[in-house]
VMD Tcl script that draws the C-alpha trace (Angstrom):
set ca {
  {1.44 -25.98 24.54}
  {0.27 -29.37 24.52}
  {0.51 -31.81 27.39}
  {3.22 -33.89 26.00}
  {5.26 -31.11 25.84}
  {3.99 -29.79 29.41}
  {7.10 -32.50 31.27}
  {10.33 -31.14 28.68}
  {8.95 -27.07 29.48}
  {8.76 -27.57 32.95}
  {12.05 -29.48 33.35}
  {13.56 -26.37 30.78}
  {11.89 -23.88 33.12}
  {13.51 -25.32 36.36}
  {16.96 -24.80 34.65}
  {16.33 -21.03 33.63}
  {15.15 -20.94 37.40}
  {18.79 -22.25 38.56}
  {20.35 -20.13 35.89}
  {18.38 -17.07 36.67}
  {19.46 -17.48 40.70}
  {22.84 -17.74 39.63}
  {22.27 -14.57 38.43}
  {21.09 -13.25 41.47}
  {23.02 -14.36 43.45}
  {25.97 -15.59 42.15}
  {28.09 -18.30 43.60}
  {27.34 -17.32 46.90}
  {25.68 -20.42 48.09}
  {23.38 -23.11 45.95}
  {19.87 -22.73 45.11}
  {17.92 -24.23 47.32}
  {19.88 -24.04 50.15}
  {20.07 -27.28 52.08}
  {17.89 -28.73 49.65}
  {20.38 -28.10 47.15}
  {22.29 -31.45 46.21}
  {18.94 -32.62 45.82}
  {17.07 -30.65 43.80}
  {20.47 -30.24 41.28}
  {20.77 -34.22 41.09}
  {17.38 -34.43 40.27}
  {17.46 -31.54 37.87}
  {20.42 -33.55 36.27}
  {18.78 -36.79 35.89}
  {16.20 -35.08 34.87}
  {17.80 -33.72 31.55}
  {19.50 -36.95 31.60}
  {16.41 -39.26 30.50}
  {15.75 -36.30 28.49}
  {18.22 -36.85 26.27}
  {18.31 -40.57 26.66}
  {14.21 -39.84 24.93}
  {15.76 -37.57 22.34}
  {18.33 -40.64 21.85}
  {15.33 -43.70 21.73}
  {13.65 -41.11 19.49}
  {15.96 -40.55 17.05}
  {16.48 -44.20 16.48}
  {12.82 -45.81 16.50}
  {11.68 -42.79 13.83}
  {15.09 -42.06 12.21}
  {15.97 -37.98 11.52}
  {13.68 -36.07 10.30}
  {13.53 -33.46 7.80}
  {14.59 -29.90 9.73}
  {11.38 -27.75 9.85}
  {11.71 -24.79 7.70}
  {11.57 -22.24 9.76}
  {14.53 -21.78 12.81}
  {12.93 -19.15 14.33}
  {11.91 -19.21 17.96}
  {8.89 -18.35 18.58}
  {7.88 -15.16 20.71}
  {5.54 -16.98 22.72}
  {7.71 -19.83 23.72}
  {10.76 -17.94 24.93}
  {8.02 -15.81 27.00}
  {6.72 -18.72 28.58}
  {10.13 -20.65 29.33}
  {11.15 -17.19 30.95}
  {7.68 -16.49 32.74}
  {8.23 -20.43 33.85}
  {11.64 -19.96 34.52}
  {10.86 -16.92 37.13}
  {8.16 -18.71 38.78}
  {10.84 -21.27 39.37}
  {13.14 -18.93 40.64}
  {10.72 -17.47 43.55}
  {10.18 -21.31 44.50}
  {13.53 -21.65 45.02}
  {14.03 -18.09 46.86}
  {11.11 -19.53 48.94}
  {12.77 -22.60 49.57}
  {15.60 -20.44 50.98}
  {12.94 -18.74 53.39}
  {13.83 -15.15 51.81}
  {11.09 -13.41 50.29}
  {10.45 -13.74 47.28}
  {10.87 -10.95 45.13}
  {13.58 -9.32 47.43}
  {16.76 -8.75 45.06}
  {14.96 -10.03 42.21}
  {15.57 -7.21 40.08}
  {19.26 -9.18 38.61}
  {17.54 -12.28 38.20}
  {14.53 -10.78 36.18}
  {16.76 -9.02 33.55}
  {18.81 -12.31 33.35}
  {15.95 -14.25 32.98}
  {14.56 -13.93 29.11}
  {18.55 -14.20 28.08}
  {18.87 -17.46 30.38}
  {15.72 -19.15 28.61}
  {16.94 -18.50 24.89}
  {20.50 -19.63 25.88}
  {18.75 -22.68 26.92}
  {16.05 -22.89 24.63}
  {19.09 -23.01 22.11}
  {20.83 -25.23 23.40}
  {18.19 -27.94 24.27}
  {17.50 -27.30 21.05}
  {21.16 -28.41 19.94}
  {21.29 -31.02 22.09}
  {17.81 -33.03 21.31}
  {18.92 -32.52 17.73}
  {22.17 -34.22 18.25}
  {21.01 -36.82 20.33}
  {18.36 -37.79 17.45}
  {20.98 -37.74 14.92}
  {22.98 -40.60 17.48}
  {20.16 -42.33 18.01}
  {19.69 -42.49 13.84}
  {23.17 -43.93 13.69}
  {22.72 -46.15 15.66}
  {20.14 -47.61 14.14}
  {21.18 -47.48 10.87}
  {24.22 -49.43 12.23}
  {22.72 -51.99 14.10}
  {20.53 -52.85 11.39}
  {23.46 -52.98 8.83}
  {24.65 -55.59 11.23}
  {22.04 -58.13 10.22}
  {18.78 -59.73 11.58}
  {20.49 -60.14 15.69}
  {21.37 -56.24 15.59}
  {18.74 -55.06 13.32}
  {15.96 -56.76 16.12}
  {17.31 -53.97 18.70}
  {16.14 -51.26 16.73}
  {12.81 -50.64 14.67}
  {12.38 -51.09 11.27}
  {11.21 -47.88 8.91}
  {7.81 -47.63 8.88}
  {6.66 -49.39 12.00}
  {6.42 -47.86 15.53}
  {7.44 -51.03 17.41}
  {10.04 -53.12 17.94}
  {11.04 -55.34 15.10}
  {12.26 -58.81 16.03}
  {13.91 -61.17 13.51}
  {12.00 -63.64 11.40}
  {11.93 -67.05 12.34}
  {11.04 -70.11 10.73}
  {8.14 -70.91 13.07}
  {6.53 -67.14 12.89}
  {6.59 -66.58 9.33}
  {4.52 -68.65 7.08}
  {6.60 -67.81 3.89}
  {10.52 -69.09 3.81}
  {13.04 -68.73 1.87}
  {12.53 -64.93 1.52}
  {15.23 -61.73 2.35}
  {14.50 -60.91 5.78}
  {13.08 -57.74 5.92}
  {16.35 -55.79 6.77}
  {18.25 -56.67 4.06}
  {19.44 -54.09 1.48}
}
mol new
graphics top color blue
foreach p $ca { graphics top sphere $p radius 0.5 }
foreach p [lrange $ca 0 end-1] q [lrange $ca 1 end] { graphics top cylinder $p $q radius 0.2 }
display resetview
């Protein structure tokens, strides 16, 4: 895994670790303990920019082409899940219980927690790319004022409308035209 990736994996982990105590534990009380409201709000806005990135994503570089293989890989729901336990003993130490104590539910529910997420952050960066590409496309459909919000194919930065005094040549198309 590459460090870019390192943030997304981490944050994915954290949520197999909530979903893996729930397992656990149940409803009984929150992970986390008194820590709780806290550590959930920040898990939330957490996956929140995530899929505001996803969103930014899919409209500066447009969709892409789906990869041709769907598989998950072995490796990568092994490390989510070994993440994803590591999280969970955090949080069990958080609580001040031991550790492993009564881990046994959360360690079978653990691999099926990280491909039910794995799936559906999967699903969901997908979807927000796909926005983000409409949105685009229809901003710059709206001319040079919406089309300066959004990039322009091609380019990785922020396209802003020609003006007379930038541009040496006049009386050309803009470059978002059709």
């Amino acid at each position: 895994m590459s460090l870019r990736r390192l943030p997304v994996a981490a944050l994915l982990a954290a949520v197999v670790a909530v979903l893996a105590h729930v397992a656990g534990a149940g409803f009984d009380h929150a992970p986390g303990a008194a820590r709780a409201p806290g550590l959930l709000g920040s898990l939330g806005a957490a996956l929140a920019l995530a899929l505001l990135g996803a969103f930014f994503a899919g409209a500066l570089r447009g969709v892409r082409p789906a990869i041709a293989t769907h598989r998950i890989r072995g490796k990568t729901l092994a490390g989510l899940a070994a993440g994803g336990f590591a999280g969970f003993v955090a949080i069990e130490a958080l609580e001040g219980h031991l550790a492993l104590g009564g881990a046994l539910r959360a360690l079978a529910a653990v691999v099926p927690a990280a491909l039910l997420v794995l799936l559906t952050a999967r699903a969901l960066r997908r979807s927000a790319g796909r926005a983000g590409a409409w949105f685009a496309s229809f901003a710059r459909s709206r001319g040079a004022a919406g089309a300066a919000l959004v990039a322009s194919p091609g380019r990785r930065r922020l396209a802003a409308p020609d003006s007379p005094g930038r541009s040496g040549a006049r009386g050309r198309a803009p470059p978002f035209a059709a």
